[in-house]
C-alpha positions in Angstrom: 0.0 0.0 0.0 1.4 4.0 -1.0 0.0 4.5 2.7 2.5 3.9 5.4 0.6 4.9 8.4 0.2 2.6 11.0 -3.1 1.8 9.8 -1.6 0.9 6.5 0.9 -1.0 8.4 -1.6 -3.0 10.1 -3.9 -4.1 7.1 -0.5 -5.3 5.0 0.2 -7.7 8.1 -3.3 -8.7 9.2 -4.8 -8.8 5.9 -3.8 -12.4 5.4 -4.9 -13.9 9.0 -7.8 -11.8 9.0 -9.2 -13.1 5.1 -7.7 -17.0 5.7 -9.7 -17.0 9.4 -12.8 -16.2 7.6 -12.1 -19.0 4.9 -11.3 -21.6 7.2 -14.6 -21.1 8.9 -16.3 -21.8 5.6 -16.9 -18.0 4.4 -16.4 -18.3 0.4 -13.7 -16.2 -0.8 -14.7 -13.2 -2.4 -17.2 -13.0 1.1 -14.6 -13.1 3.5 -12.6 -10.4 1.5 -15.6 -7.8 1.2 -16.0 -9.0 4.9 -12.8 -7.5 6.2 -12.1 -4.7 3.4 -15.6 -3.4 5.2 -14.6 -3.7 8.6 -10.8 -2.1 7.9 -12.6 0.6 6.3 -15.0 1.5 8.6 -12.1 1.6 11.3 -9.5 3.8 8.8 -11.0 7.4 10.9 -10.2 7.4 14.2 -8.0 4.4 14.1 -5.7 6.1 16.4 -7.8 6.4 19.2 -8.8 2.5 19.0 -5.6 1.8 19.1 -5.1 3.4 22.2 -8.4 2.5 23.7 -9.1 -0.9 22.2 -7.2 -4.6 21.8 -7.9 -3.8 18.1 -6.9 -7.5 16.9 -9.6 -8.5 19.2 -12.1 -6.1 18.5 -11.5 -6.1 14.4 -11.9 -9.9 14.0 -15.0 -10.2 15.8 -16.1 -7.5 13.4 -15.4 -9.3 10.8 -16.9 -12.4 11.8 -20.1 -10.9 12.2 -19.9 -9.2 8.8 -19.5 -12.3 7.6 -22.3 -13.8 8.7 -20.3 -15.9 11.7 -21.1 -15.7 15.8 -18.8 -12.4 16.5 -17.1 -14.5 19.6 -15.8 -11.2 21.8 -12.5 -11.7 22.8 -11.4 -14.2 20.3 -7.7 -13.3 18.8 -7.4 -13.0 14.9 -5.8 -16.9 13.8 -2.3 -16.5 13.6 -0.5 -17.5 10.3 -3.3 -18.9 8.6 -1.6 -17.6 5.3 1.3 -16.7 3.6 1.2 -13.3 2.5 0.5 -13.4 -1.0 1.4 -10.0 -2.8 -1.3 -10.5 -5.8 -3.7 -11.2 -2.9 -3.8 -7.6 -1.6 -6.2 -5.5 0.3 -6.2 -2.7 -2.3 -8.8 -3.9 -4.8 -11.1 -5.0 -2.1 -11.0 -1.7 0.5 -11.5 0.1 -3.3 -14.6 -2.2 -3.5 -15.5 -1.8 -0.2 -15.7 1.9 -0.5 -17.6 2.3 -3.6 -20.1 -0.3 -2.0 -20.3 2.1 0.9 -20.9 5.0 -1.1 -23.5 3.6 -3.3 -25.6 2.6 0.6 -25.7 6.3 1.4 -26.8 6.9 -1.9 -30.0 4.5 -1.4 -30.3 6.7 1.9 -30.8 9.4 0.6 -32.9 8.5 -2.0 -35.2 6.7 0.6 -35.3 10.2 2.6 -36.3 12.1 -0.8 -39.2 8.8 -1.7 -40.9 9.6 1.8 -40.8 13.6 1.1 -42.0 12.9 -2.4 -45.2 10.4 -0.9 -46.4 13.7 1.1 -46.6 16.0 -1.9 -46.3 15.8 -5.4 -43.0 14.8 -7.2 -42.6 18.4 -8.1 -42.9 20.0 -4.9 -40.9 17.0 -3.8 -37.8 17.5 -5.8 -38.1 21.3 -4.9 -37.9 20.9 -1.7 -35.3 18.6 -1.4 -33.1 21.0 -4.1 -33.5 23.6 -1.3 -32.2 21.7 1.4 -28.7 23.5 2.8 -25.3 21.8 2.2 -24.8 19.6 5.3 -21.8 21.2 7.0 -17.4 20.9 6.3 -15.9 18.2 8.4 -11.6 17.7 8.4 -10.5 15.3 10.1 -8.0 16.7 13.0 -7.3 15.1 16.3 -7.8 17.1 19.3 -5.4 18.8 21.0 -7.5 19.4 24.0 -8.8 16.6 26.3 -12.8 18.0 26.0 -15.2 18.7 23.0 -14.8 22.6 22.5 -15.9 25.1 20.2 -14.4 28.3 19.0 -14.7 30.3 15.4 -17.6 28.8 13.9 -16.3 25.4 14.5 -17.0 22.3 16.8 -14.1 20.3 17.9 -14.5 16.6 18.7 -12.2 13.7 19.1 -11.2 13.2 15.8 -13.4 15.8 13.4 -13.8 19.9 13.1 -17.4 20.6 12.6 -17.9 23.5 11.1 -21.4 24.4 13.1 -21.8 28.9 12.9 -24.2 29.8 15.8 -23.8 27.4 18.4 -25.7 29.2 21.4 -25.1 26.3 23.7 -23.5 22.7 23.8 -22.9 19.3 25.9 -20.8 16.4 25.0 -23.8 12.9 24.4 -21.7 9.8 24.2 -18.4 10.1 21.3 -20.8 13.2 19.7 -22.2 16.2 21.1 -25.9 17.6 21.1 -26.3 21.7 20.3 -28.6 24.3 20.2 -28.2 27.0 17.9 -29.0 30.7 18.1 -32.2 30.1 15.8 -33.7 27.8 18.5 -32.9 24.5 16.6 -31.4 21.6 18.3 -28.9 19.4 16.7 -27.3 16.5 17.4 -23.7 16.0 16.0 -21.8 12.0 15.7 -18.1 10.9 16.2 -18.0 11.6 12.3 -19.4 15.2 12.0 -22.7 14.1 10.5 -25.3 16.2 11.8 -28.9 16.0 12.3 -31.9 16.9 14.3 -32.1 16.5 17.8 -35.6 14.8 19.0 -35.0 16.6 22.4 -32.4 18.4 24.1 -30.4 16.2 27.3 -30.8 17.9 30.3 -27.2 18.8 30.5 -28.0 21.1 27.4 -29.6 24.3 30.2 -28.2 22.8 33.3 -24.6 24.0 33.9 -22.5 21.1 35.8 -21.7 22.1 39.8 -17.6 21.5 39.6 -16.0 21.1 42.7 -13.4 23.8 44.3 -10.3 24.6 41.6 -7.0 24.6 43.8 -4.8 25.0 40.7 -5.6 28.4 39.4 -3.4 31.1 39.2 -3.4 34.8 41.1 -4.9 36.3 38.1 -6.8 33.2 36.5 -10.6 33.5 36.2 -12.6 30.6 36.1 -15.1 31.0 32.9 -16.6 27.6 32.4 -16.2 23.6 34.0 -17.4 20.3 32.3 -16.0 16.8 33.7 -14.4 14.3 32.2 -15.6 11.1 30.7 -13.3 8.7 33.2 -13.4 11.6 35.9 -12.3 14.8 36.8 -12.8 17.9 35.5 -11.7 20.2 32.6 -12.1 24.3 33.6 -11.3 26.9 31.2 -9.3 29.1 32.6 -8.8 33.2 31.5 -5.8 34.4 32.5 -6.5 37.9 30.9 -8.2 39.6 34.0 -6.7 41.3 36.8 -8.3 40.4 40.0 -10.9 41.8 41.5 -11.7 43.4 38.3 -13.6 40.2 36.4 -15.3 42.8 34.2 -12.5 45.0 32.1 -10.3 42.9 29.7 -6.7 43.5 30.3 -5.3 43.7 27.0 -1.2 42.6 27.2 0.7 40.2 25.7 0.3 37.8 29.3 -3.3 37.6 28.4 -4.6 33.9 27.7 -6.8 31.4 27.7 -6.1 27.4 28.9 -7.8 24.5 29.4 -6.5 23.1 32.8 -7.3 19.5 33.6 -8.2 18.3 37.2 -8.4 14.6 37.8 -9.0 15.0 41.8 -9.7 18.1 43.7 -6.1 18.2 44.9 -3.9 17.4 41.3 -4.3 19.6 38.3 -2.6 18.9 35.0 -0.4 21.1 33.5 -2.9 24.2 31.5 -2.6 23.5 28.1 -2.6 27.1 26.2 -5.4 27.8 23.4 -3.9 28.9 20.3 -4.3 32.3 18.8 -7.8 32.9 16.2 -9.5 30.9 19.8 -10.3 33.6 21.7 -14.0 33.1 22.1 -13.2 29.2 22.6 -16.2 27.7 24.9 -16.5 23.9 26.7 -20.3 24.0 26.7 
């Protein structure tokens, strides 16, 4: 493969075990190959982050057994030199495959969203009305250099995407995604991947602002703007470093002035703050 990221890395030596596991289970060829192109695929974005937080050869073959039609068997290892590696038996063709058969499901999707519109009203105010449906918002891909969802410029920051989301009044992390409410009232909900839709209802964590505990690490002119906690504890605080105390409400405009995200795992132990970048300064947690 061109690609030599440790993902690329990864499917050149697994590909082999992973298709001959599925083959010695009885899985005909060409299945077992769609089976695992699917499964690589669908793990290529935020494949750095399940390799830090999952046992990926664990997690990926019982994946692929159940795409294949098998009993997934959770905590199972991928077989071991079940194959030589065969270089005109490479993953290539088959991710290429997998991709375009990915591609063409959205497609049906879509066009099952615009059937349903179109059984309501006629096929002409149908295809209007789907014509004047707003371009779903940008997504990069960029990890994040903070521990927390945040949001700053127009944009949403999650794990592994930038949403770019204008007019977000209000936020709160919901699982790997985040649910939002915008200025015009509206309440989204946004995945791990950046897709965004409506929200059927806001969480409660939306209007009610977490209660975080005493902040022993902050600074003599640090002001405290917002807290959220932390998925596997703790708390995250935002920290402005820009006021002079006693004087929360004037801006003290010097080259000092900053804003961090400081990271509490007890009451007593604070992380080092972790400076937001310049173009951030109206960077929220919430």
């Amino acid at each position: 493969m061109a690609d030599r990221s440790d993902f690329a890395h990864y499917v050149d030596a697994r590909w082999p075990d992973l298709v001959g596991g599925l083959e010695d289970e009885g899985v005909a060829p060409d299945d077992a190959r769609i089976a695992v192109a699917e499964v690589l695929l669908a793990s290529r974005r935020g494949w750095d982050r399940r390799v830090r937080e999952e046992q990926v050869d664990l997690v990926l073959w019982a994946e692929a057994r159940e795409r294949a039609g098998l009993l997934a068997r959770p905590g199972e290892p991928v077989p071991h030199a079940v194959r030589p590696r065969d270089p005109r038996d490479g993953p290539e063709a088959w991710l290429a495959r997998a991709e375009h058969l990915r591609a063409a499901r959205r497609r049906r999707g879509a066009w099952r969203g615009l059937a349903v519109a179109a059984a309501v009203a006629v096929l002409a105010t149908g295809w209007a009305w789907w014509a004047a449906q707003p371009s779903p918002p940008e997504v990069r891909e960029e990890a994040n250099p903070l521990p927390v969802a945040w949001y700053a410029d127009g944009e949403l920051h999650l794990e592994d995407v930038v949403v770019e989301l204008p007019g977000v009044d209000a936020f709160v992390v919901d699982g790997s995604g985040a649910v939002a409410r915008l200025r015009s009232g509206e309440v989204v909900r946004v995945d791990a991947e950046g897709d965004v839709e409506p929200a059927d209802e806001a969480p409660a964590g939306l209007d009610a602002p977490p209660s975080p505990p005493p902040v022993s690490g902050l600074g003599r002119y640090d002001v405290l703007l917002q807290s959220v906690p932390l998925p596997d504890g703790g708390w995250a605080h935002l920290v402005d470093s820009s006021r002079r105390d006693g004087a929360q409400d004037a801006l003290r405009q010097s080259e000092t002035g900053r804003r961090a995200v400081l990271v509490c795992r007890t009451t007593a132990t604070c992380e080092e703050p972790v400076t937001v970048g310049v173009g951030a300064g109206t960077i929220r947690l919430r």
